[in-house]
N, C-alpha and C positions, 0 to 999 in steps of 0.2 A: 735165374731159375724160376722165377713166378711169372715166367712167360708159358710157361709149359703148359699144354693145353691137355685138358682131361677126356676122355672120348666116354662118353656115354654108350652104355648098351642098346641093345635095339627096342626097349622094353622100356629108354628114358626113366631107367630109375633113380638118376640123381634128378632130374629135372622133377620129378616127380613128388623124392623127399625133400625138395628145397620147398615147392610149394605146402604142402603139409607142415614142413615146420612155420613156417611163416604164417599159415592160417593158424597153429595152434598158437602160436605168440601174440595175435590178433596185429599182427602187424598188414596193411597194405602194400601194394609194389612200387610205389612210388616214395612212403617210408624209407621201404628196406633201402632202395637206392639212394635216398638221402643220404641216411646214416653209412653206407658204403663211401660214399662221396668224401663225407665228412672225414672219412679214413684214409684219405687221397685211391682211393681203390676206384678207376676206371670203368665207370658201369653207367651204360640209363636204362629208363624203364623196358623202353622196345629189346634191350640187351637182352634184361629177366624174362623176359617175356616168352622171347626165344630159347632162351636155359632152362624155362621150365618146360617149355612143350616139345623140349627137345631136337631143337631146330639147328641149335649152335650148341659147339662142344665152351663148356666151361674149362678158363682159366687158374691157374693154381691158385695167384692173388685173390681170384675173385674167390672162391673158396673155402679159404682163408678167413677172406671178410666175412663170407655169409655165416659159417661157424659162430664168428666169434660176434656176432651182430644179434645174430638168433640164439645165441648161447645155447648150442647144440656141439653133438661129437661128431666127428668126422665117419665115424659107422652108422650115424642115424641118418647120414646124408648121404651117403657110399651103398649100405647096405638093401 
C-alpha cells in the first residue's frame, strides 16, 4: 500500500509545502534525502527535485518519510 502514488494538483501544492517545510527546518535536499535513505525510503535528490516542482507525483512511503523527517503534519503538507 506505500506504493500508492499521490497526484498533486495543478497548483503543485504538496510539491510546494514539501519545500517550505524543508526550507523552514533549514534542512538541504540532499539532507532531507539522506535521512530518507537512512529510513530505507527510496528517494534521490533529482526525485525531490521533481516532487517539489511538481514534475512527479509523490509516493505514499515517500510521504510518510518526508512527515516524519521534517516533523510536520500531513495537512501542512496536503494543505
Amino acid at each position: 500500500m506505500d506504493n500508492q502514488k499521490i497526484k498533486t494538483d495543478t497548483n503543485n501544492t504538496i510539491g510546494k509545502n514539501i519545500r517550505e517545510a524543508r526550507q523552514r527546518a533549514g534542512i538541504g535536499q540532499t539532507e532531507l534525502v539522506s535521512r530518507l535513505q537512512l529510513l530505507d525510503i527510496k528517494m534521490t535528490r533529482e526525485t525531490l527535485v521533481k516532487l517539489e516542482r511538481g514534475v512527479q507525483h509523490i509516493q505514499l512511503e515517500q510521504l510518510k518519510g518526508i512527515k516524519q523527517v521534517l516533523g510536520v503534519s500531513y495537512e501542512e503538507l496536503l494543505d
